[in-house]
C-alpha positions as CSV (number, residue, x, y, z in Angstrom):
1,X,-17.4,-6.5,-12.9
2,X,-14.9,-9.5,-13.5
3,X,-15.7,-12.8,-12.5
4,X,-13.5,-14.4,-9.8
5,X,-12.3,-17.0,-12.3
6,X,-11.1,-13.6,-14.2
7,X,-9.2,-12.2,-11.6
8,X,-8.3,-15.6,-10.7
9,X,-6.5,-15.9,-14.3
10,X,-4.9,-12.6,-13.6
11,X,-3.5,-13.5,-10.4
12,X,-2.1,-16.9,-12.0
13,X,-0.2,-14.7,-14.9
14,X,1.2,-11.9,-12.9
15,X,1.9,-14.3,-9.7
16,X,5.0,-16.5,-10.0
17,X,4.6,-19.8,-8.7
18,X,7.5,-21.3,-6.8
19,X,7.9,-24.4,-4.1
20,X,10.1,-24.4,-1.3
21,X,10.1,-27.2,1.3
22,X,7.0,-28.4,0.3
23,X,5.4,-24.5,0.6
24,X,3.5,-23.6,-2.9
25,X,4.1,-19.8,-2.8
26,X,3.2,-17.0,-5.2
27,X,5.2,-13.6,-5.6
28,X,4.9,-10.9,-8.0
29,X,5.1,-6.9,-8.5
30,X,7.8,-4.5,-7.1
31,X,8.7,-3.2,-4.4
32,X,8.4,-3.2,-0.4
33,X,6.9,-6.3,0.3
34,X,3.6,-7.5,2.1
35,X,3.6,-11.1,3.2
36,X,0.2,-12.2,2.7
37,X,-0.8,-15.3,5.1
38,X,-4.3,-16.7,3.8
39,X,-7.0,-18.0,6.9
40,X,-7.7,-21.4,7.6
41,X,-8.7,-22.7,4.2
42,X,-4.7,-22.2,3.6
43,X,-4.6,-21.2,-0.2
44,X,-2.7,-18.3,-1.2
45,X,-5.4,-17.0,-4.2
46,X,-7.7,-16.1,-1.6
47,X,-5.5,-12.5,-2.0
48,X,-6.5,-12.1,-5.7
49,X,-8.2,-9.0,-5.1
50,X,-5.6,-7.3,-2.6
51,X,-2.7,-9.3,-4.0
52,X,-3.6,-7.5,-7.7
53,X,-4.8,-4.0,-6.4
54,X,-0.9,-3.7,-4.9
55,X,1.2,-5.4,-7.2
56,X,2.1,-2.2,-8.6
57,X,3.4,-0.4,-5.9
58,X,4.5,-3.3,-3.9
59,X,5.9,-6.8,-4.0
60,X,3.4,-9.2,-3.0
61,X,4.1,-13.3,-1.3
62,X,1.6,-15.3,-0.2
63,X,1.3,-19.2,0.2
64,X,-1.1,-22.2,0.1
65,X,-0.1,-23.9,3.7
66,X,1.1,-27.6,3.3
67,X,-2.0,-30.0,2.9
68,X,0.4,-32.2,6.7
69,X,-0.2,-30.9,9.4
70,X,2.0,-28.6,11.1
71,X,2.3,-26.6,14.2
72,X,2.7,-22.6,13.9
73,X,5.7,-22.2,15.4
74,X,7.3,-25.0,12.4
75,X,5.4,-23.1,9.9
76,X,6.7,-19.5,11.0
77,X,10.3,-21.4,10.9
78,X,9.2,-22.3,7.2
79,X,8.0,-19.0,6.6
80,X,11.1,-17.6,7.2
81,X,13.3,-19.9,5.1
82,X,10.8,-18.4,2.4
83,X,11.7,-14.7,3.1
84,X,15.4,-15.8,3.1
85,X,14.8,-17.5,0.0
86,X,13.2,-14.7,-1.6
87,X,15.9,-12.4,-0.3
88,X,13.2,-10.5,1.5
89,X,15.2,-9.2,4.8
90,X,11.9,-7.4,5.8
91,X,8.1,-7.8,4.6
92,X,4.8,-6.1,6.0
93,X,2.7,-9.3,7.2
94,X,-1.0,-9.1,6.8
95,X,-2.4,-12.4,8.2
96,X,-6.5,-13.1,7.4
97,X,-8.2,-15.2,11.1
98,X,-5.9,-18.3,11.2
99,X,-3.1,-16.2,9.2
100,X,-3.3,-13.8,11.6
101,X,-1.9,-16.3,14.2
102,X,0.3,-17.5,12.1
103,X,1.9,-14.0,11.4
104,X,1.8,-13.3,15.3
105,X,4.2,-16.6,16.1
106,X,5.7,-15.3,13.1
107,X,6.3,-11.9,15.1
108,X,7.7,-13.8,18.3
109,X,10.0,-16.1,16.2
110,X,11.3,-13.4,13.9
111,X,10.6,-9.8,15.2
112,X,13.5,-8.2,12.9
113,X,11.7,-9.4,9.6
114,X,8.6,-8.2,10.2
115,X,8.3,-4.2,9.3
116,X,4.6,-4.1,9.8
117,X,1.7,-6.2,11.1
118,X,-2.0,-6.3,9.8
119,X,-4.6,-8.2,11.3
120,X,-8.2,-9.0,9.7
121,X,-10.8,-11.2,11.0
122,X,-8.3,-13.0,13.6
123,X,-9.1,-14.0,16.7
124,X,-7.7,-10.9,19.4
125,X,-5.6,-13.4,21.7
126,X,-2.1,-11.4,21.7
127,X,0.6,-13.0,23.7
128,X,3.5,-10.7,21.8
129,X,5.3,-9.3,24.9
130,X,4.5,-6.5,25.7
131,X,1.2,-5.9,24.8
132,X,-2.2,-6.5,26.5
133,X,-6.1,-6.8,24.9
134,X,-9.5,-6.6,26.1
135,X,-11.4,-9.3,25.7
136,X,-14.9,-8.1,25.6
137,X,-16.8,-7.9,22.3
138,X,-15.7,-4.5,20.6
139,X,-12.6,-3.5,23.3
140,X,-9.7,-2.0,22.8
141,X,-6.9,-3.0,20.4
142,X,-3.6,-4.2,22.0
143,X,-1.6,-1.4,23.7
144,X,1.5,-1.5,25.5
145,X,1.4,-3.0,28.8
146,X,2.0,0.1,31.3
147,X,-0.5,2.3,29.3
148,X,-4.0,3.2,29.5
149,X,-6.5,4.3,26.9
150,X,-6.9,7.7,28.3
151,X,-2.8,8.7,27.5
């Protein structure tokens, strides 16, 4: 098994690094892309291993967050200068706890660029219109409001 200073490396060779309004963001491979939005630490190698296990199918972007503080809704706004820069019209947005809120005022700001939406490890607190959660330990996923679990 590599080390993670190995696949570290190969993230660093295979990953351009590019700045855009103060944003230090990474992109490589081909292809449909997947927006990567790192947790609460805020640094973009944290997708080494999923970042290098789809680089060759798709194209991958993700970000170390600005070390100022920032509300979400001005980072989604910055966000989406990035895809425009990037000429990315559409992404698949994977966000990991905190990047998972991010990519959900992400969502509200910008529905059209986001094809897709991944959560892991985030907090289930959905305000996207339109949907509804549970909030008991283990409940349901969001669903649209107007359904129930048994249609």
């Amino acid at each position: 098994m590599r080390t993670i200073e190995q696949r570290a490396a190969e993230f660093g060779r295979v990953h351009g690094t590019k700045e855009l309004a103060g944003l230090r963001y990474y992109t490589g491979g081909a292809g449909e892309s997947v927006f990567m939005l790192p947790g609460g630490a805020g640094v973009g190698v944290s997708w080494v291993d999923l970042a290098l296990a789809l680089r060759g199918e798709y194209r991958t972007i993700t970000l170390d967050y600005p070390p100022t503080a920032m509300t979400l809704a001005s980072l989604a706004d910055d966000l989406v200068a990035l895809l425009d820069a990037e000429g990315v019209d559409r992404a698949h947005v994977v966000g990991q706890s905190a990047g998972g809120m991010l990519a959900e005022v992400l969502t509200q700001r910008a529905p059209d660029r986001v094809a897709s939406l991944v959560f892991s490890g985030t907090p289930c607190c959905s305000t996207l219109p339109g949907t509804q959660t549970s909030s008991s330990r283990g409940g349901a996923a969001p669903r649209k409001s107007g359904t129930s679990p048994d249609r």
